[in-house]
C-alpha positions in Angstrom: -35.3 -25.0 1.6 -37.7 -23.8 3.4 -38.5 -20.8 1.8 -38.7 -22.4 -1.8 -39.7 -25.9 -1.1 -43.4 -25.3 -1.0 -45.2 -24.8 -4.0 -45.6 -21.4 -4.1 -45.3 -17.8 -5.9 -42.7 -15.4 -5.0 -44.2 -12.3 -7.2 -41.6 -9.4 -8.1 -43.8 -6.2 -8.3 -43.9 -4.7 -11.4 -42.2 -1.3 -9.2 -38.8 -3.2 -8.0 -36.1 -1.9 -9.9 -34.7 -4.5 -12.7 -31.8 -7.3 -11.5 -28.6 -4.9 -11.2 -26.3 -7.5 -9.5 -22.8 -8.0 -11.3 -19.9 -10.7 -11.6 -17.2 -8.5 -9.5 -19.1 -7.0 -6.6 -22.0 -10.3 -6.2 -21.9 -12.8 -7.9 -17.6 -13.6 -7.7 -18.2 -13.2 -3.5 -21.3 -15.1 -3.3 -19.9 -18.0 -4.7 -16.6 -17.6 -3.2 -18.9 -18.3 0.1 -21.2 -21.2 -1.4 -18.0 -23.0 -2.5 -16.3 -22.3 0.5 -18.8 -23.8 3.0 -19.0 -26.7 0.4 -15.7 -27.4 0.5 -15.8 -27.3 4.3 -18.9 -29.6 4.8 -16.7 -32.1 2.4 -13.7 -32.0 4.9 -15.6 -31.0 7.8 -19.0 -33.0 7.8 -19.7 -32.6 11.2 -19.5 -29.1 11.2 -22.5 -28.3 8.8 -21.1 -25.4 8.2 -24.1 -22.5 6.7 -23.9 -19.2 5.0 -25.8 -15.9 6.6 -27.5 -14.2 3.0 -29.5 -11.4 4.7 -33.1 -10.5 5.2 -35.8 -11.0 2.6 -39.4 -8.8 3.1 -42.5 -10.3 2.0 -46.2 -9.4 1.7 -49.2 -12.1 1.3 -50.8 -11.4 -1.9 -54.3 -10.5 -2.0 -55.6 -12.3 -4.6 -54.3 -16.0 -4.4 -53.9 -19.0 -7.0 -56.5 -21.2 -5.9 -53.7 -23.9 -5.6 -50.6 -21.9 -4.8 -49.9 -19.0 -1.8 -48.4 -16.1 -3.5 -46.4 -13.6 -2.3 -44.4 -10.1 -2.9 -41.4 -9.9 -2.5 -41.1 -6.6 -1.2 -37.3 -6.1 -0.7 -34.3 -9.5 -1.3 -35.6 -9.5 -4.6 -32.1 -9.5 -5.9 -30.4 -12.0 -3.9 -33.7 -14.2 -4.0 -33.5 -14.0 -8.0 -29.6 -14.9 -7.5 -29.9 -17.9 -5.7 -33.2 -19.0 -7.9 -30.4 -18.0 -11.1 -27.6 -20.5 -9.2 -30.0 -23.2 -8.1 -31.3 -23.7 -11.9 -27.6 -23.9 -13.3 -26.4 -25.9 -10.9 -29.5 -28.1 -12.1 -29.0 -27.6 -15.4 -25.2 -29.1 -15.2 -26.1 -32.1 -12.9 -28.9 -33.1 -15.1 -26.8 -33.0 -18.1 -24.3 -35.2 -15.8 -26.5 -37.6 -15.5 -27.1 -37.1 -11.8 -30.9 -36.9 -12.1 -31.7 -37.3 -8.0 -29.8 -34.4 -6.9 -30.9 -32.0 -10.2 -34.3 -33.0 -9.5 -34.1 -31.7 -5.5 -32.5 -28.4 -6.7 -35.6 -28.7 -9.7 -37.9 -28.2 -6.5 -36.1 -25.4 -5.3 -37.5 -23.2 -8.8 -40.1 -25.0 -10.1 -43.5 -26.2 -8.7 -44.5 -29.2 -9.3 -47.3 -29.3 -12.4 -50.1 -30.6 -10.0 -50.1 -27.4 -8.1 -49.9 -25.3 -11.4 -53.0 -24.0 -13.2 -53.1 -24.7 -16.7 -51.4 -22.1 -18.7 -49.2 -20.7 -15.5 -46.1 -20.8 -15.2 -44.3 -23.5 -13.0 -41.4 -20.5 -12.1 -41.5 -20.5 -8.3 -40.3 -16.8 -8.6 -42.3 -14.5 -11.4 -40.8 -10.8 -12.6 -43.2 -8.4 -13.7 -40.9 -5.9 -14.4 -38.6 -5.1 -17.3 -36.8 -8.9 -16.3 -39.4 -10.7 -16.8 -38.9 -12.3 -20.7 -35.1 -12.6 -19.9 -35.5 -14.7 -16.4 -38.4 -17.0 -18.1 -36.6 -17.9 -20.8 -33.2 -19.2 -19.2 -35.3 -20.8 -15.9 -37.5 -22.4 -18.5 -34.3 -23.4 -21.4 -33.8 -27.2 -21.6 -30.1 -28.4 -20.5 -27.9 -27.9 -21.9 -27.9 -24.2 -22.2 -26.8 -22.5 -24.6 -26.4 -18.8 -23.6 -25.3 -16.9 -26.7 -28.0 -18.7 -28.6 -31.0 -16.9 -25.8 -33.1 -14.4 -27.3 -32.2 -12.1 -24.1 -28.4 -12.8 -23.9 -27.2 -9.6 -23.7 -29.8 -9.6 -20.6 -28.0 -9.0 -17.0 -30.0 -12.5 -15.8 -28.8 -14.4 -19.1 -25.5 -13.4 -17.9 -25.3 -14.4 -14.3 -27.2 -17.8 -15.1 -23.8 -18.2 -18.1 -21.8 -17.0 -14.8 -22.5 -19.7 -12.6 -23.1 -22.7 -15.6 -19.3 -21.7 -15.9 -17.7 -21.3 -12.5 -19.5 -24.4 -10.9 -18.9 -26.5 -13.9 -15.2 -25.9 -13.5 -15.3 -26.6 -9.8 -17.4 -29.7 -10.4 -14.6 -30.9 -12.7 -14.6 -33.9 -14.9 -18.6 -35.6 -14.3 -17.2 -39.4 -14.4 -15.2 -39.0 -11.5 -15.9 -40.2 -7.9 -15.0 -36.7 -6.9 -17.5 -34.8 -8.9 -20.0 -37.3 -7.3 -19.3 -36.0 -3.9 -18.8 -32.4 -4.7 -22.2 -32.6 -6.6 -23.8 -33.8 -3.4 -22.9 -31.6 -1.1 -23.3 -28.3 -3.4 -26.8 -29.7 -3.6 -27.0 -30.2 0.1 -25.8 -26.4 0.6 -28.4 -24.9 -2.1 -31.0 -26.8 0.2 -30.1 -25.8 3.7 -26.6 -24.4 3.6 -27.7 -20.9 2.9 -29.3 -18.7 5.4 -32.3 -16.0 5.2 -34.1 -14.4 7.5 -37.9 -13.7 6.2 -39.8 -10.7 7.3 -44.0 -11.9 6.3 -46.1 -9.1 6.3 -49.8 -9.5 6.0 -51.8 -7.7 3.0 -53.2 -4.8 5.5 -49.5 -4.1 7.0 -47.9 -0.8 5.4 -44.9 -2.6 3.3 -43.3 0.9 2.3 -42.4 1.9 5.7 -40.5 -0.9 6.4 -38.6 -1.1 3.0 -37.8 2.4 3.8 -36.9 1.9 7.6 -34.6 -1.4 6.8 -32.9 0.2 3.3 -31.9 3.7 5.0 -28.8 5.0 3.8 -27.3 5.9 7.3 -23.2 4.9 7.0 -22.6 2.2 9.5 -19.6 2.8 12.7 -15.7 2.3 11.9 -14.2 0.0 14.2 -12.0 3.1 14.7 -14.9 4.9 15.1 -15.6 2.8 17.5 -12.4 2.7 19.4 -12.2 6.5 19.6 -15.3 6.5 21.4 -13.9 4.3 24.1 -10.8 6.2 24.1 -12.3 9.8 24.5 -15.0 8.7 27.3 -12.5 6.7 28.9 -9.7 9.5 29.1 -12.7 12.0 30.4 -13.4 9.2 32.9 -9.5 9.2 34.5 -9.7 13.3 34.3 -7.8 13.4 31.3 -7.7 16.5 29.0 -9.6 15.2 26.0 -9.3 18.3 23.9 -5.7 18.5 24.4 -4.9 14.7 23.5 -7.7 15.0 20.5 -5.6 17.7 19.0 -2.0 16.1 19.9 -2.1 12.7 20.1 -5.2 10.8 18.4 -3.4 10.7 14.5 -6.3 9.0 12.9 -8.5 12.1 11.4 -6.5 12.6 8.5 -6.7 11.9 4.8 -4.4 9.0 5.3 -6.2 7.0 7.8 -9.7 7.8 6.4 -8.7 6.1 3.5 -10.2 2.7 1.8 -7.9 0.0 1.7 -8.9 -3.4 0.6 -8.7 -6.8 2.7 -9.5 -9.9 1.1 -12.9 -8.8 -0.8 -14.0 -6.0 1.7 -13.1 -2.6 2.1 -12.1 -1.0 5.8 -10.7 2.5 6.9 -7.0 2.2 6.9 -7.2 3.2 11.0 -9.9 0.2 11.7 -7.1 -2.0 9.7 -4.2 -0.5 11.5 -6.0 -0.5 15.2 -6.7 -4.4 14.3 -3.3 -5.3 13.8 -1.9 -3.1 16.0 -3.9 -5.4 19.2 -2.5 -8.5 17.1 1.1 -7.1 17.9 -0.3 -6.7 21.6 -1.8 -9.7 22.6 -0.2 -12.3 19.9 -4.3 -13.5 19.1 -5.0 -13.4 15.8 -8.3 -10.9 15.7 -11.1 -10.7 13.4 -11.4 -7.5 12.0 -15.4 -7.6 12.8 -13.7 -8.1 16.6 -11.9 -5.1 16.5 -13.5 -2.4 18.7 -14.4 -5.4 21.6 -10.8 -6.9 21.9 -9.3 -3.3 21.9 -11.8 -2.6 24.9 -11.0 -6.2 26.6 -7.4 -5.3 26.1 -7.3 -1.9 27.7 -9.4 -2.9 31.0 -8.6 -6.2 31.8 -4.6 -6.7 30.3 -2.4 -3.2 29.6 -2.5 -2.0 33.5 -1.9 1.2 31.8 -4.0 4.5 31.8 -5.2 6.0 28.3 -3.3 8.6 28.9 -0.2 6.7 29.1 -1.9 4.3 26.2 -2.9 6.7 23.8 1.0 8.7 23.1 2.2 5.1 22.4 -0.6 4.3 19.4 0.2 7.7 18.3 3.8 6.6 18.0 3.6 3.5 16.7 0.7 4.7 14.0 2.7 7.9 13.2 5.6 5.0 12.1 3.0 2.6 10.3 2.1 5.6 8.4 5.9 6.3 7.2 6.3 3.1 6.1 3.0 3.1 4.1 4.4 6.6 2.3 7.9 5.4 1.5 6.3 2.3 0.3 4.6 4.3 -2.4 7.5 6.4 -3.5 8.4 5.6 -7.0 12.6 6.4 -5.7 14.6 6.0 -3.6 16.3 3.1 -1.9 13.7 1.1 1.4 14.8 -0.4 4.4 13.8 -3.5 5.1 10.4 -2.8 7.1 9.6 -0.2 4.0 10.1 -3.0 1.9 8.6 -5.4 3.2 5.3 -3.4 3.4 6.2 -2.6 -0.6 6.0 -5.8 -1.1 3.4 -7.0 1.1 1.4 -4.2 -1.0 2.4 -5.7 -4.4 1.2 -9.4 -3.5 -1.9 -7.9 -1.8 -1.4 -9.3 1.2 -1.2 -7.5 5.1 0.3 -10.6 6.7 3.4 -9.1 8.3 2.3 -5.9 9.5 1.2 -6.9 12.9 5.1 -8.6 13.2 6.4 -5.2 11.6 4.5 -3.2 14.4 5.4 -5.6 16.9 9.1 -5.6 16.2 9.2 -2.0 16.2 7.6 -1.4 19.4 8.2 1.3 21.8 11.4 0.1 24.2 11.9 -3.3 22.2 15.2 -1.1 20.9 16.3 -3.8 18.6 19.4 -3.7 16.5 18.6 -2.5 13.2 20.1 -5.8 11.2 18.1 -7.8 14.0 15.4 -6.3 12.7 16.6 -6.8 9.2 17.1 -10.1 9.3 13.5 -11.1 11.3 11.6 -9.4 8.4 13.8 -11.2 6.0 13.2 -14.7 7.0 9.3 -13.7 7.4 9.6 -12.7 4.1 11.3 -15.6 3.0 8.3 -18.0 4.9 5.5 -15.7 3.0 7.3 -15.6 -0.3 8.0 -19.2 -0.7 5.0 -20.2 -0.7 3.8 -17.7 -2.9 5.9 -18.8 -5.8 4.7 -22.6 -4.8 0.9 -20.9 -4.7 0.5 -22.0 -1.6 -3.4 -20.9 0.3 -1.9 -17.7 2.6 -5.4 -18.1 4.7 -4.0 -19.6 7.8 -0.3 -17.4 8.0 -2.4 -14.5 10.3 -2.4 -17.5 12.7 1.2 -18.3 12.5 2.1 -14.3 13.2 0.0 -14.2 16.0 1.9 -17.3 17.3 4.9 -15.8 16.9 4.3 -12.6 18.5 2.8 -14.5 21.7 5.6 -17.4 21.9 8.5 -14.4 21.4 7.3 -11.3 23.0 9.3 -11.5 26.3 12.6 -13.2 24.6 15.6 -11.2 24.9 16.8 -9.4 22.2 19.6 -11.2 21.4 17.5 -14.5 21.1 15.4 -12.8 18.9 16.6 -13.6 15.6 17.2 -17.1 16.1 14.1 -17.9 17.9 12.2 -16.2 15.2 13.5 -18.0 12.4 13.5 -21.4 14.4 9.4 -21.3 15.1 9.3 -20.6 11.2 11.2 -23.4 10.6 9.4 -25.3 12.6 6.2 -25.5 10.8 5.3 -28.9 9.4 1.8 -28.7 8.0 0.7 -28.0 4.6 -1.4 -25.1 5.7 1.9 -23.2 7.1 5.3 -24.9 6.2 8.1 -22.8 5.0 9.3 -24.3 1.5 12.8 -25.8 1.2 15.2 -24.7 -2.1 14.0 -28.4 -3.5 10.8 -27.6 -4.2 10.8 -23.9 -5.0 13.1 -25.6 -8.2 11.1 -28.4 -9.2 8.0 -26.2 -9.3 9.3 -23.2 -11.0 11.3 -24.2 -13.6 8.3 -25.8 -15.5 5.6 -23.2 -14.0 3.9 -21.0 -16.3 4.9 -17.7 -14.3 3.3 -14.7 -16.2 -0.1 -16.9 -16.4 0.0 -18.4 -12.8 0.9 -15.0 -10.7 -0.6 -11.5 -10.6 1.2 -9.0 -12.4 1.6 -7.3 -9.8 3.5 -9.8 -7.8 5.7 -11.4 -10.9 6.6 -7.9 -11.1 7.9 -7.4 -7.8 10.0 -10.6 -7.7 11.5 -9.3 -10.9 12.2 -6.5 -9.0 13.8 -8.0 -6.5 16.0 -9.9 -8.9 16.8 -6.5 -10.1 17.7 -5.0 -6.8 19.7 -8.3 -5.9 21.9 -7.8 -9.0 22.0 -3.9 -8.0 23.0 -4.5 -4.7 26.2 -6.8 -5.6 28.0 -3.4 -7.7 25.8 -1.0 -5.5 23.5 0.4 -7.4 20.4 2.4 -6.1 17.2 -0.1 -6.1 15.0 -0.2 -9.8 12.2 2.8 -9.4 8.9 1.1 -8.6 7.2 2.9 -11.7 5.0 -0.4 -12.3 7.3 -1.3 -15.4 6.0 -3.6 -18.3 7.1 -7.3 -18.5 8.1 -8.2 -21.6 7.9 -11.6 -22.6 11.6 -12.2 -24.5 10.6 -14.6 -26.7 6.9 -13.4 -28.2 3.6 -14.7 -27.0 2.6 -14.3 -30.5 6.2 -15.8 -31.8 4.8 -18.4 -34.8 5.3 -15.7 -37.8 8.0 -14.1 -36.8 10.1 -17.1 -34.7 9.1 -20.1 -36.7 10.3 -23.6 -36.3 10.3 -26.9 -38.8 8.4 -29.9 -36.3 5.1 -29.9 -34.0 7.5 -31.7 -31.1 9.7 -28.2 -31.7 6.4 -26.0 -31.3 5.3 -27.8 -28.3 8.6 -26.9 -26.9 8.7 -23.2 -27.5 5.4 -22.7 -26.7 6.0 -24.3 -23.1 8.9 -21.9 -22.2 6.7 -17.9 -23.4 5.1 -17.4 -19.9 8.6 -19.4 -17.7 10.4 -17.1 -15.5 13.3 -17.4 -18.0 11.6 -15.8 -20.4 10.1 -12.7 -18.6 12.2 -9.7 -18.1 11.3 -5.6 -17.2 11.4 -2.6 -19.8 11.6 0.6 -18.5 9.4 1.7 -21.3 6.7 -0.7 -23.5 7.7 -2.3 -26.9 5.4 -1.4 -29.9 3.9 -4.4 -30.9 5.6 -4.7 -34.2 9.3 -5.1 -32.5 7.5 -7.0 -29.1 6.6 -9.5 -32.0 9.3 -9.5 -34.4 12.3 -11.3 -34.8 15.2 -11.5 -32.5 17.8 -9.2 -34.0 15.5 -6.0 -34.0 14.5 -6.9 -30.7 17.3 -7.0 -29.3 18.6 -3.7 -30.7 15.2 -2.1 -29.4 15.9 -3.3 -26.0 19.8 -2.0 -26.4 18.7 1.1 -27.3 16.4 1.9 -23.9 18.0 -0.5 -21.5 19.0 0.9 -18.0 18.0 -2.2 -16.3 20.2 -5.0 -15.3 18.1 -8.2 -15.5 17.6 -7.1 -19.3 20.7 -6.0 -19.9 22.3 -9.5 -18.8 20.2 -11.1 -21.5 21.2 -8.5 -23.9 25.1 -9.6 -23.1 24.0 -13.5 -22.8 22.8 -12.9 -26.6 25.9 -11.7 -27.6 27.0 -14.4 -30.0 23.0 -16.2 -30.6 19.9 -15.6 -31.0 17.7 -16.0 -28.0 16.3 -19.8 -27.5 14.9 -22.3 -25.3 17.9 -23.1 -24.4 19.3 -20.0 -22.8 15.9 -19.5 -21.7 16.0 -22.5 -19.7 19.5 -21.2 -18.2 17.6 -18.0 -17.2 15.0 -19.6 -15.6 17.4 -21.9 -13.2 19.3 -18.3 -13.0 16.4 -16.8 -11.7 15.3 -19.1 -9.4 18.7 -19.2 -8.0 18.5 -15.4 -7.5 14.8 -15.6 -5.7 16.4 -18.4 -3.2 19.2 -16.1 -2.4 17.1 -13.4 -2.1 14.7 -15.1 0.2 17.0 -18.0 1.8 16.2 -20.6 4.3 18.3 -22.0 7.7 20.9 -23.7 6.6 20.0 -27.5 6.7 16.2 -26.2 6.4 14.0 -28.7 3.5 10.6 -27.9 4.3 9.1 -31.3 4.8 5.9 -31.7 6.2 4.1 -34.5 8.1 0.4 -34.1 7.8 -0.2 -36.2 5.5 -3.8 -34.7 4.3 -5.7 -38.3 3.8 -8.8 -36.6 2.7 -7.5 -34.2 -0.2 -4.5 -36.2 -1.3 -3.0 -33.4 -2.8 0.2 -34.2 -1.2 0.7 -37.4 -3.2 2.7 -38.2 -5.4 3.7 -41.3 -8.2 7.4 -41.2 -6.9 5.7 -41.6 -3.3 4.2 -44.7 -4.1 7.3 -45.9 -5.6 9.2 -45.7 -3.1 6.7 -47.6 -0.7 7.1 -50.3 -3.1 2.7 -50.2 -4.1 4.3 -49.7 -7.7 7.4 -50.2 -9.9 9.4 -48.8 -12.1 8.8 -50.0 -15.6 4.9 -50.9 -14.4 1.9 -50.3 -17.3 -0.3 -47.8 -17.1 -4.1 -48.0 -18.9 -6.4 -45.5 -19.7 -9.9 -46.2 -18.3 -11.8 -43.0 -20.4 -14.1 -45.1 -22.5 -13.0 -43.3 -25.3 -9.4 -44.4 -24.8 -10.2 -47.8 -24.1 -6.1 -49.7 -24.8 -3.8 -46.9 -24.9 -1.2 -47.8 -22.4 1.6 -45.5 -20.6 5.3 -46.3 -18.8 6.3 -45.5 -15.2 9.3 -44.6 -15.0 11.8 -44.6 -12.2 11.3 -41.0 -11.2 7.4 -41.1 -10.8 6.9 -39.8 -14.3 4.9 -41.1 -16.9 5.5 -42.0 -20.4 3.8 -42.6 -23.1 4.3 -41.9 -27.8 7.8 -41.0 -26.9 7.2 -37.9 -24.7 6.9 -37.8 -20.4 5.0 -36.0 -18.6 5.3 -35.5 -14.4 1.8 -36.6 -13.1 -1.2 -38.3 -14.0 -3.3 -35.1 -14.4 -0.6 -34.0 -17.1 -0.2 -36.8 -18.9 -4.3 -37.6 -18.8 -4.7 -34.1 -20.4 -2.4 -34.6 -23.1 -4.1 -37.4 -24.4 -7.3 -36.3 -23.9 -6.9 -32.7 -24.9 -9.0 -31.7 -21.8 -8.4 -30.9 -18.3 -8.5 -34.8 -16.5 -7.9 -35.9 -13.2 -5.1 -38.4 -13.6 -5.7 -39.6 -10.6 -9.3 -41.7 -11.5 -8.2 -41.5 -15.3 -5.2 -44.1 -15.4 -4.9 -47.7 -14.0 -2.7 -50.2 -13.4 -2.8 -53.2 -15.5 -4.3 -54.9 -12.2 -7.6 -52.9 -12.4 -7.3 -50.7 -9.5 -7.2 -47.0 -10.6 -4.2 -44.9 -9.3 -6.6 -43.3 -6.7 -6.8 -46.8 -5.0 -3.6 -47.1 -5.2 -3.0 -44.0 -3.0 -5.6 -44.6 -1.2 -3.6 -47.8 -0.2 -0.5 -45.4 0.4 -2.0 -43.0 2.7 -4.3 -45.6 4.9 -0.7 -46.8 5.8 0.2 -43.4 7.1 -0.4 -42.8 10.6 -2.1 -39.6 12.3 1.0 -38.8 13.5 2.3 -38.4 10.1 5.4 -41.8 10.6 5.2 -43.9 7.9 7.0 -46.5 9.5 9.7 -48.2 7.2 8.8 -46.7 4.4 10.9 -43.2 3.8 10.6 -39.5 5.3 7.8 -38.1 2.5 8.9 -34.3 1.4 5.8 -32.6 -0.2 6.4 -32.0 -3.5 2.9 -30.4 -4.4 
């Protein structure tokens, strides 16, 4: 705000290269951070949480508007034109909302006000003379709403991030005649104003700009952390009268192709040694450490809490790295049969997660000597705890917490407490953040979910996988080759010409079950579109002809005497399910309820909740309060379903969306015949909760999200 609130000129020399930024590598990460902080400030508000953007250079202009101080941006001129580009669509959305006092604060942020602007000028606070210039005035300067394809420069790099963020803020900001897109709206507008950090370098018109654009955009490559660390560990070694040349050479593992190597972590990119040194001091000192905190919590570590020497250090890294290292090879083998800590860093590597490697390290340990089905069975219920809640979609941010928790609370057990004290402080967990899933849930949620649209491929293929090595495992069999095999969707995504039915209810129906579990199966070897697509018989002979794997081959038997349906795909699907719950059990006894009851997102809610606290009935009316669909009425049923023209749906969003044909939240969009919108309702439900998650008479709650 302070930079753009003035009414000024921020000039972009006709020499700066044009706007280069892109969706994947800027514009995705940026606003991963803007909506991040966002959503903090709304749960947080007295944390005012910001966002650190960089450095911006500029120079005073010479010759200055006799109303207006003009500058040139000398280097920021991307970001600067970004945030400029994010500001006005964010505008442009909230004006069109009808929320005119926050559009017109963000209006400030691009535009000058006309009584500092000479006649003729433009009111852009930031002006391209370069190749951009057409293309940025035109979509600052477009009237809301804006259409994009129908911009003379829409094939233009700034037409496209200004359509980038109109679309990914729109969808955050959800539907505009809801309270919450009020208080989403607001505090987005409050981080465009002073949310977002810059540090401004002003030079004056005399100083030489060149040298420091030059000096501050030097291509030097920045330290490793394990660049870092082998600093320390080399000076340190020379300090105790070590033979650094010797343990360079024998027992510092980290110079090789392997370890150099790029591996990704969450949106950024770190040497596989900086990742493997980070959570190697996680399996240390049970903290959970920032990789930026790497190199000074290995130093910490080594002075003030091993009491060893490097020398005596340094053979036990090489040990445990030289093992870390293993496991990351077999893991990328397309054959042969894993161990369980293999596996688990196959699979790990499938979901894109690194969650468990600290624990894997940890367990593995020199002189921890644990029994290899100890070990097994640790990994397995940590599995079990990180899988569940990805089939539920669960946020895996805070799990690096939990790890650390574990390693600190277990380290000195004995080994034969290992296993069950493991397991137990799993099963323990009770917030939404961390709890491990119960059976319950993982069923109610997955036989309805839209798998092959709601997981990456990569990790719906490794749970079919699993599957496949579950079924393997019962006659024997070597584990399924991890050659990346296609999923094939039984019954066709494109199924209407070649699987037709007679009624619209019957479409709806079929159309539900093409992306279920039930429905999903692996090839060793692609389909041709034409059979992928056609009918049933010559499907089925296709996949007899090529089948050597055993999920597909127990459809192909299943098919024996009919055709493929939604009914035997619903049979598969609670198959499956069954299958992923052996595969990754829980304690016996174990439901995974959880008592934070979340008051400020809700999310936890649900119809059959409010039920059962008696705030509604079975049998009780339901209105819509869209203008547009002013009378139509709804049934609660018994269950916490809704019904209404004969069909039912299993929340408010769902059955708001249906009659609307648009994504609604249920939540503000239905009422009871009372007045009071479901969201009071809840609201009602969960003031009566306490902070320490009792409800009092009513029932134990078990999330059901």
């Amino acid at each position: 705000m302070q930079l753009f609130n003035l009414p000024q000129h921020f000039v972009i020399p006709l020499f700066q290269r044009p706007y280069v930024w892109k969706e994947v590598e800027q514009w995705e990460p940026l606003w991963k951070d803007i909506r991040g902080i966002t959503e903090l400030r709304i749960a947080e508000p007295r944390l005012n949480a910001t966002h650190f953007l960089g450095a911006v250079v500029l120079q005073s202009h010479e010759a200055q508007s006799k109303r207006l101080t003009t500058w040139n941006v000398i280097d920021g001129q991307q970001r600067l034109t970004t945030l400029q580009i994010l500001a006005d669509a964010t505008c442009a959305l909230l004006t069109e909302s009808g929320h005119a006092r926050l559009s017109g604060r963000l209006e400030r942020l691009t535009h000058n006000d006309e009584i500092y602007v000479e006649v003729g000028e433009s009111r852009l606070k930031v002006r391209h003379l370069n190749q951009d210039r057409d293309a940025f005035d035109e979509v600052m300067s477009a009237e809301p709403p804006v259409d994009h394809a129908d911009l003379t420069h829409s094939d233009s790099q700034i037409a496209a991030a200004h359509a980038y963020f109109s679309m990914v803020v729109e969808q955050w900001l959800g539907a505009p005649e809801s309270q919450e897109y009020a208080i989403k709206a607001d505090h987005l507008t409050s981080v465009l104003l002073d949310g977002l950090q810059l540090i401004t370098i002003e030079l004056d018109a005399a100083e030489n700009s060149q040298e420091i654009f030059e000096t501050l955009n030097a291509r030097g490559t920045p330290l490793t952390a394990a660049d870092l660390v082998r600093n320390f560990v080399f000076q340190r070694l020379e300090a105790e009268g070590g033979d650094t040349a010797k343990a360079y050479r024998e027992d510092w593992p980290f110079e090789t192709k392997f370890w150099n190597h790029q591996v990704s972590v969450g949106r950024n990119y770190v040497s596989r040694s900086s990742l493997f040194l980070n959570q190697w001091l996680i399996a240390r000192t049970g903290e959970e450490v920032s990789p930026q905190a790497t190199f000074n919590r290995f130093k910490s570590y080594v002075v003030l809490e091993s009491g060893r020497k490097m020398t005596d250090l340094l053979p036990i890294i090489k040990q445990q790295a030289r093992l870390y290292e293993a496991w990351t090879e077999a893991a990328a083998r397309r054959g042969g049969s894993l161990d369980a800590a293999e596996m688990c860093v196959y699979r790990m590597q499938a979901s894109g997660v690194e969650v468990l490697k600290p624990m894997l390290i940890w367990l593995h340990e020199p002189g921890r000597n644990l029994p290899q089905e100890s070990n097994a069975r640790i990994i397995r219920a940590a599995e079990s705890w990180v899988v569940r809640r990805q089939l539920l979609r669960l946020s895996g941010s805070d799990l690096g917490r939990i790890v650390a928790d574990l390693i600190a609370a277990n380290s000195a057990a004995p080994a034969g407490e290992l296993v069950e004290r493991v397991t137990r402080h799993l099963a323990r967990l009770n917030v939404t953040s961390t709890y491990w899933p119960g059976d319950e849930e993982i069923r109610l949620t997955l036989a309805t979910e839209a798998a092959y649209s709601r997981f990456p491929r990569g990790r719906l293929r490794m749970f079919l996988e699993a599957i496949e090595d579950h079924y393997r495992a019962e006659t024997r069999q070597p584990q399924i080759e991890r050659n990346g095999y296609p999923i094939e969707h039984l019954l066709p995504r494109n199924w209407k010409d070649t699987w037709p039915v007679e009624t619209p209810d019957e479409a709806e129906a079929r159309q539900a079950r093409v992306h279920r579990l039930g429905n999903l199966t692996l090839l060793t070897k692609s389909l041709n579109a034409k059979v992928s697509n056609g009918p049933w018989s010559a499907k089925r002979a296709a996949l007899l002809d090529h089948n050597t794997i055993t999920v597909t081959g127990r459809v192909i038997k299943r098919t024996e005497q009919r055709a493929w349906n939604e009914e035997l795909i619903d049979e598969r699907t609670t198959e499956l399910i069954d299958k992923l719950l052996e595969i990754w059990p829980v304690p016996e006894g174990h439901y995974g309820k959880v008592v934070d009851p979340q008051t400020k997102a809700g999310d936890w809610v649900e119809l059959k909740h409010l039920i059962e606290a008696g705030l509604l009935a079975a049998g009780d009316k339901l209105v819509a309060t869209h203008r547009d669909f002013k009378g139509k009425e709804a049934t609660l049923t018994a269950d916490g379903a809704i019904e209404f023209d004969g069909k039912r749906y299993t929340s408010p969003s769902a059955a708001g969306c249906a009659l609307r044909k648009n994504a609604t939240n249920g939540w503000y969009f239905w009422a009871v015949t009372d007045g009071r919108r479901l969201r009071d309702v809840r609201t009602e439900f969960q003031n009566s909760v306490p902070a320490d998650g009792e409800i009092g008479p009513l029932p134990s709650i078990e999330r059901r999200k």
